[in-house]
SELUMTI-294854 format. One record per residue: residue in three letters; y, z, x of N, C-alpha, C, O in turn. Coordinates in steps of 0.1 Angstrom, whole numbers, plus 5000, padded with zeros to 4 digits. Atoms other than C-alpha are relative to their C-alpha. Layout:
<recs>
ALAYZXYZXYZXYZX ...
</recs>
This chain:
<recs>
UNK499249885003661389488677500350014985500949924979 UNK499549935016661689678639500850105004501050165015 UNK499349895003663889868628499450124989499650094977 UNK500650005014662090128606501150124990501050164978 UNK498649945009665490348598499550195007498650215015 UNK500049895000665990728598499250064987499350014976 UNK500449875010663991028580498749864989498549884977 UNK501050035009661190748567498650034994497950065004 UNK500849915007658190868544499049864999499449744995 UNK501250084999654990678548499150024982499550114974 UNK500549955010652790678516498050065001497150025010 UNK501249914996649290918512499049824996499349714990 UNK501150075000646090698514500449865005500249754999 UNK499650154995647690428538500250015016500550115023 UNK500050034980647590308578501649945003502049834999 UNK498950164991651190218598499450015014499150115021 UNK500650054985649790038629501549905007502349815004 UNK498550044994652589988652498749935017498050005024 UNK500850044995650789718675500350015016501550055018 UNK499850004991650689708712501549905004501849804999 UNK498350134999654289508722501250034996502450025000 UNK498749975010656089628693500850145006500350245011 UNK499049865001659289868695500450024982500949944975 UNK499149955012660190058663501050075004500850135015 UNK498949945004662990208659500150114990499850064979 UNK500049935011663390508638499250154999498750205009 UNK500749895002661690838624499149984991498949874987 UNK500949995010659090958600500050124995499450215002 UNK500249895007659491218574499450024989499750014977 UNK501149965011656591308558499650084989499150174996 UNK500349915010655591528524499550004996499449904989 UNK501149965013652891658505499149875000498349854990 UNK501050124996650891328519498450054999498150174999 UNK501750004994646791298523499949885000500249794993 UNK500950134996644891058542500849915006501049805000 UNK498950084997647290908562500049985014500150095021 UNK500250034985647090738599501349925002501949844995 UNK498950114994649690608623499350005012498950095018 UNK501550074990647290398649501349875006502249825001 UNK499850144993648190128673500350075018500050175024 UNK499849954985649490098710501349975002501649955014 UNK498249985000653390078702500650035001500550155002 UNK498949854991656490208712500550064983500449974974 UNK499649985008657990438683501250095009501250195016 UNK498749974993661690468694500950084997501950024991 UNK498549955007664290738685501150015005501850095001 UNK499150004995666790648706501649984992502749994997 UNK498650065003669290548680500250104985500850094974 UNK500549885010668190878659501350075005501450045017 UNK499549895001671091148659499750105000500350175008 UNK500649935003668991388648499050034994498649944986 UNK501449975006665891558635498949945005499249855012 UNK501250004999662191548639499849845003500749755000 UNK500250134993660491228656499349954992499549834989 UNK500950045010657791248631499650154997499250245005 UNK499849865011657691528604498849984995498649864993 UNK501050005003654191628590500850134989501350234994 UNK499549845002655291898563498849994983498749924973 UNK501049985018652392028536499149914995498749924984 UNK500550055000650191748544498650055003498450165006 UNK500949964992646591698551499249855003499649744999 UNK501150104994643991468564500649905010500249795009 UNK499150064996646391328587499549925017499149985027 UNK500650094979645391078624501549985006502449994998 UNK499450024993647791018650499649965012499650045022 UNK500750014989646290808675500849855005501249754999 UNK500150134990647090578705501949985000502349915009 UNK498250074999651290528700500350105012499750205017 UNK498949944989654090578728501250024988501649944980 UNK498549985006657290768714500950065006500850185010 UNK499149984990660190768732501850084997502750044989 UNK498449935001663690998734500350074985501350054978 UNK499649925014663391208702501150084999500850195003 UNK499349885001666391408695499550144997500050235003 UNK500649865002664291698681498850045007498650045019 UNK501449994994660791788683499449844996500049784987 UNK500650145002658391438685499150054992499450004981 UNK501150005015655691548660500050164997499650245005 UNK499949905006656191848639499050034986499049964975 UNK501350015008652891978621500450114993500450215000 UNK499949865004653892248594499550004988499549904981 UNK500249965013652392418565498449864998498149804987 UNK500950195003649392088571498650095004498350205010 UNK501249974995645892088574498749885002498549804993 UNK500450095000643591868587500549905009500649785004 UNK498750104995645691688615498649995011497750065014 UNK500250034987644591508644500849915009500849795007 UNK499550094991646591378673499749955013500050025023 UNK501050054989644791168698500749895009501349805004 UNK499250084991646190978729501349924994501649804991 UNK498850055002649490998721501250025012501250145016 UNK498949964994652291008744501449984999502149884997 UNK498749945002655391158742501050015012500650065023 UNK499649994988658391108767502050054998502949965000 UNK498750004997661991258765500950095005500550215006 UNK499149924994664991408780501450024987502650044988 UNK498749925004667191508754499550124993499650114981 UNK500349895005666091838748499350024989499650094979 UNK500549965018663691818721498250055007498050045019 UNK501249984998659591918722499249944998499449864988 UNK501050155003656791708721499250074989499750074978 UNK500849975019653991868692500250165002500150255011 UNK499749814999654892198680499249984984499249894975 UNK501349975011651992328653500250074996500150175003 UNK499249895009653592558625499450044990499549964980 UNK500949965012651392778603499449874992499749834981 UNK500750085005649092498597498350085007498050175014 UNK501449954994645292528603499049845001499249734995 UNK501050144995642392258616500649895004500449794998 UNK499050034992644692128638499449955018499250035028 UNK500650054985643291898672500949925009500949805006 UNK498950114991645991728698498649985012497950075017 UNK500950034990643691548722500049895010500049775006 UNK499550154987644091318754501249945001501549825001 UNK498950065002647391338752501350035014501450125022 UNK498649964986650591318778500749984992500849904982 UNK498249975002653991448773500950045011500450115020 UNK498949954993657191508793500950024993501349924988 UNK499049985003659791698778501150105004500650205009 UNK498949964997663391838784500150204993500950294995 UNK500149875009662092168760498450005001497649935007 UNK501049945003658992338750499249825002499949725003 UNK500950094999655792068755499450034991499850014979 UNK500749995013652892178735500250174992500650274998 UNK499449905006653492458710499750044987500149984977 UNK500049935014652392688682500950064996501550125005 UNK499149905006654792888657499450034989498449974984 UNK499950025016654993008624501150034994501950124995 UNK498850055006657292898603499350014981498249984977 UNK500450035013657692948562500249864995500549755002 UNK499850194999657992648545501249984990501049924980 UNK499150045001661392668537500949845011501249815022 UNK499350174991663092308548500250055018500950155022 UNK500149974985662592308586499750195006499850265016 UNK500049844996661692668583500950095008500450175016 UNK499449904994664992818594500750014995501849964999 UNK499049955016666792948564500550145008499850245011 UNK498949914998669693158575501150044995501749954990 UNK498949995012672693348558501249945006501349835011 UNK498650145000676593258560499950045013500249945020 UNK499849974986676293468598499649965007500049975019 UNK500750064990673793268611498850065003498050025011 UNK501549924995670993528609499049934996499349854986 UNK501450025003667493428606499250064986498950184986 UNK500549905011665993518570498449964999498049845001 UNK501350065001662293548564499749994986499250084980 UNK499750045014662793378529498649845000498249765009 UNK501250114998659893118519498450075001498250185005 UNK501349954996656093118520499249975011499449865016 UNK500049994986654293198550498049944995497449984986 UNK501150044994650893018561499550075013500250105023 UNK500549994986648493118588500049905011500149785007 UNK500450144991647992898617498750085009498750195014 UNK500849944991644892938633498949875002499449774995 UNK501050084995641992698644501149895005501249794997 UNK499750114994644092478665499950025016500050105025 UNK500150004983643592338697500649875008501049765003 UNK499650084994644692158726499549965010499650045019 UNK500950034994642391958746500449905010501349825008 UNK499750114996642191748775501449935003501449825006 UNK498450074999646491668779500150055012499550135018 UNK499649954990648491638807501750024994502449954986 UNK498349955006652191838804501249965015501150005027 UNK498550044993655491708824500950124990501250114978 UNK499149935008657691988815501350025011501150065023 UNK498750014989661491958830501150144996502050185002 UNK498749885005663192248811499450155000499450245009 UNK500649895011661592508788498650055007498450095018 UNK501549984996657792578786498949924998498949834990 UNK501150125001654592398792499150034988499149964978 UNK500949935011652092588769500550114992500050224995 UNK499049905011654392798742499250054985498649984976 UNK500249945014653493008714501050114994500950225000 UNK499249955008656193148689501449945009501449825013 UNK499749885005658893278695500050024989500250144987 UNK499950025014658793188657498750075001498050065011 UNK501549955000655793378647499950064987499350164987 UNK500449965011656193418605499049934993499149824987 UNK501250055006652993368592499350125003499750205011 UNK500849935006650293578580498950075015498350185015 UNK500650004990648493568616500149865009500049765003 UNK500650084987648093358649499149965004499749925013 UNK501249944996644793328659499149874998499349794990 UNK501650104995641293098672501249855001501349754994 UNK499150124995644092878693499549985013499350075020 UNK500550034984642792688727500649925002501049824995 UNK499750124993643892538752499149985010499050075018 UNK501150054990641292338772500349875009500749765005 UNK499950144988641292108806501549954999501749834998 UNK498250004999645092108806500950005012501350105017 UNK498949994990647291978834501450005000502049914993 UNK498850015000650392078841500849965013500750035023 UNK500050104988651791858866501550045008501850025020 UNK498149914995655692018871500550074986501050034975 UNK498949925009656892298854501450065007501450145016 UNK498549974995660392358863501150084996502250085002 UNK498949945002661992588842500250144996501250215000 UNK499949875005661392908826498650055003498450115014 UNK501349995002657592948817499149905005499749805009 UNK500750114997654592748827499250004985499049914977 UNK501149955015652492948796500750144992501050235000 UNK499149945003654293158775499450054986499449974977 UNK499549965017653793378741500250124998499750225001 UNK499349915002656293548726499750024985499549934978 UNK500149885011655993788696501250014994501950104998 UNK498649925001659193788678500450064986501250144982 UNK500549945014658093828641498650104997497850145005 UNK501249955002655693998621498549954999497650024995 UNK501749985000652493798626499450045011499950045022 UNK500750014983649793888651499249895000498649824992 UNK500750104990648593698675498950035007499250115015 UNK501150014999644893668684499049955002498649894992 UNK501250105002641693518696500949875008500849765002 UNK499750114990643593278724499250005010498750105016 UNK500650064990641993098748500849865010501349765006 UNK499650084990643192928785498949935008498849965020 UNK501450044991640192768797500449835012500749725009 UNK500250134993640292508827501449985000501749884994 UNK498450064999644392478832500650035010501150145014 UNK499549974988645492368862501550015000502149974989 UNK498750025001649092408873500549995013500350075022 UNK499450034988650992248900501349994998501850004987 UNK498749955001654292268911501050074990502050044984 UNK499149895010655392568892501450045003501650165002 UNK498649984994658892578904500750084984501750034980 UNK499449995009659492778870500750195002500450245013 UNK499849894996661193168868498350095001497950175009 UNK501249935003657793288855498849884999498949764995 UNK500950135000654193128859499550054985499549954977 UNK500149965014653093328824500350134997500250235005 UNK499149895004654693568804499250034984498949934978 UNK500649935013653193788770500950044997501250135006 UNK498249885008656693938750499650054985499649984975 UNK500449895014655894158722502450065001503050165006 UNK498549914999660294178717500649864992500249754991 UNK499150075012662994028691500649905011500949935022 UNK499950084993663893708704501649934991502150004982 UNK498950035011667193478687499349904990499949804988 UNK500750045010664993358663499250134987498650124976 UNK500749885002663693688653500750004981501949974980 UNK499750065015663893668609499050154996499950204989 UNK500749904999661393988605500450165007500850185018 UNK499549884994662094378609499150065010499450175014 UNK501249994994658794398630499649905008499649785004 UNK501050084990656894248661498850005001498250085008 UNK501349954998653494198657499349965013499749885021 UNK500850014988650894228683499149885009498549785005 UNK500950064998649094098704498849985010498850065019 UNK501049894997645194078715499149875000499049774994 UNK500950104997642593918727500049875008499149785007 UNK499750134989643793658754499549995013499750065023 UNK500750024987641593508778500249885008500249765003 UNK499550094991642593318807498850005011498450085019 UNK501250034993639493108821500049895009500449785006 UNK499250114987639892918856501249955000501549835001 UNK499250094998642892898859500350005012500050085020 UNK499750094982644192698891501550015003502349964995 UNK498550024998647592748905500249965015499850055024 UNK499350054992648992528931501350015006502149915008 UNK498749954991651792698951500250065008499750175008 UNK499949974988653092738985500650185000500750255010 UNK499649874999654493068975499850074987500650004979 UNK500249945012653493298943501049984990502249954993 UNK499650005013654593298910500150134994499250214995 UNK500249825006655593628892499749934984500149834979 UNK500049975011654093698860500450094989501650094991 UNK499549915009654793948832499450004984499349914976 UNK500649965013652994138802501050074995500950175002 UNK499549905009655394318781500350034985500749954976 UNK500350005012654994488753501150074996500650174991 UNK498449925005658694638743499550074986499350194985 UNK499849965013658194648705498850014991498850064980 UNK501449935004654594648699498749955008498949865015 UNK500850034990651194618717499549915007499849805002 UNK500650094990649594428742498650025004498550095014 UNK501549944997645694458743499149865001499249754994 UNK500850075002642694278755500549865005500649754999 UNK499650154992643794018780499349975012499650055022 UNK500950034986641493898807500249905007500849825000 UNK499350104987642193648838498149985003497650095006 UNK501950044993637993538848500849865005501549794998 UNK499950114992638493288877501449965004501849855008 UNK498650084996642093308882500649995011501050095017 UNK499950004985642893178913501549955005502449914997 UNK498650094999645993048934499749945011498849995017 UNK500950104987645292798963498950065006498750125017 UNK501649935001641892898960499750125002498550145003 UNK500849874998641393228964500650094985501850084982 UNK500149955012640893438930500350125000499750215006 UNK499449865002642993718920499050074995498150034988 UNK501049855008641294068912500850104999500250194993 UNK499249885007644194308906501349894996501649785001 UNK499049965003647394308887500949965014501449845014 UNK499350024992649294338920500149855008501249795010 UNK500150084995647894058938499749874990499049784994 UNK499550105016648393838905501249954999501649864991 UNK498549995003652193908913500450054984501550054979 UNK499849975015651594048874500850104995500250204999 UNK499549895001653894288860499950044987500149964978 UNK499749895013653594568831500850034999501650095006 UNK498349865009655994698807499850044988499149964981 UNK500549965008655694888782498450044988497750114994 UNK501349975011652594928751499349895006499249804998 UNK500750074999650294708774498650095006498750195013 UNK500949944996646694778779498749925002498849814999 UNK501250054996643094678790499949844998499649764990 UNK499450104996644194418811499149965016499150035026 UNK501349944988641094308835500349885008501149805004 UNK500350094989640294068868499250005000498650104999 UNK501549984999636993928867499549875006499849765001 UNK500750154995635093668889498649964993497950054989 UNK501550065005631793468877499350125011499750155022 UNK500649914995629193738884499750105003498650145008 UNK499849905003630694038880499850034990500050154987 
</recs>
């Protein structure tokens, strides 16, 4: 058992290997690093954390993340913002106090891979965030300001994980969404094993970037016991920092599998600006593959459009 403290900062061109046996204790807050790995098969503990991030990635690049267990984060467990060059590989993530497991924030070349999480909030997750300190600079009222500079996030993916989600959502993108654009984000071979609370797949629009070029390929979902099995929101959210919603376009949903004794409602709505170019190929629910809208349980609202059902073949 170490202790390695609160808010600690690793140095660029160096390995911490937290070995199979060991418990740390502590966080990791990172800055303006390169070349930097945290490897082994150890527990990395925030149990005795108050607050903040589990492990903070901010303005980095060349960054590994492979093989550790980290347990009860107060915040989010790995927070990737403003970075490039990240990879996080069989890691697992496990807690109940309301925090999210990897949330990916206007960064770009970005890989989570073979990884399990269970968390009490959001599971895996894109935003965009400026890179003001934790990216949520607000005035004395509490509003949201979009002060700071904004990065894209785009080439990241999520491969291969399985999601335990007890609260929030399993596959989330925004509602934070300041950055320059969204876009060439996958998620592939993705189980979600109990979603239970709101969303199972979820992206909301609540700034001005758009969002584009998503991909759902191969993601099964069982026990969806959630309000919604996925939802598209083009609408001001309480995070909302931007006088504008940007759009969104191009979202394809490929095999996906849903496991439940009784349907799931969906929802497209585009309130505050459009909704285009979303396709469902192979979407099935205890085997048999939706071909309309209705029998999707899917609902329209507002600025949404060319929104198709398509089986292998057609």
């Amino acid at each position: 058992m170490h202790t390695l403290g609160e808010h600690q900062q690793v140095k660029s061109n160096s390995t911490l290997y937290i070995a199979g046996g060991a418990v740390v204790y502590g966080q990791m807050d990172n800055e303006n690093l390169a070349n930097v790995k945290v490897l082994g098969r150890g527990i990395l503990d925030a149990s005795r954390c108050t607050a903040g991030r589990q492990m903070r990635w901010f303005k980095c690049r060349d960054v590994t993340v492979d093989g550790i267990i980290m347990l009860d984060s107060p915040s989010w467990g790995i927070e990737v913002t403003h970075c490039d060059r990240v990879t996080i590989r069989n890691t697992k993530i496990l807690t109940g106090r309301g925090a999210d497991a990897i949330d990916v924030c206007s960064s770009e070349d970005v890989s989570v891979e073979d990884c399990f999480v269970r968390t009490h909030d959001d599971s895996l997750n894109v935003k965009g965030l400026t890179d003001e300190r934790f990216g949520y600079p607000a005035d004395k009222d509490g509003k949201w300001l979009p002060t700071g500079n904004r990065k894209a996030a785009q080439r990241i993916s999520f491969v291969n994980c399985v999601v335990w989600n007890d609260r929030a959502h399993a596959l989330m993108m925004g509602p934070e969404t300041r950055a320059p654009k969204i876009s060439d984000v996958l998620f592939r071979n993705i189980d979600i094993i109990h979603a239970l609370s709101v969303d199972a797949i979820g992206i909301f629009s609540s700034d001005a970037g758009e969002i584009s070029n998503i991909r759902y390929e191969n993601v099964r979902i069982e026990d969806p016991r959630c309000m919604t099995l996925l939802e598209i929101r083009v609408s001001p959210q309480y995070t909302t920092a931007d006088p504008t919603c940007g759009p969104v376009r191009d979202v394809l949903f490929a095999n996906l599998e849903v496991a439940t004794p009784s349907p799931v409602h969906s929802a497209l709505c585009g309130d505050k600006n459009s909704i285009s170019g979303v396709t469902f190929r192979n979407f099935r629910t205890n085997g048999t593959i939706m071909t309309t809208a209705d029998e999707a349980k899917l609902h329209l609202r507002g600025d949404v459009k060319d929104v198709k059902f398509v089986a292998d073949g057609e």
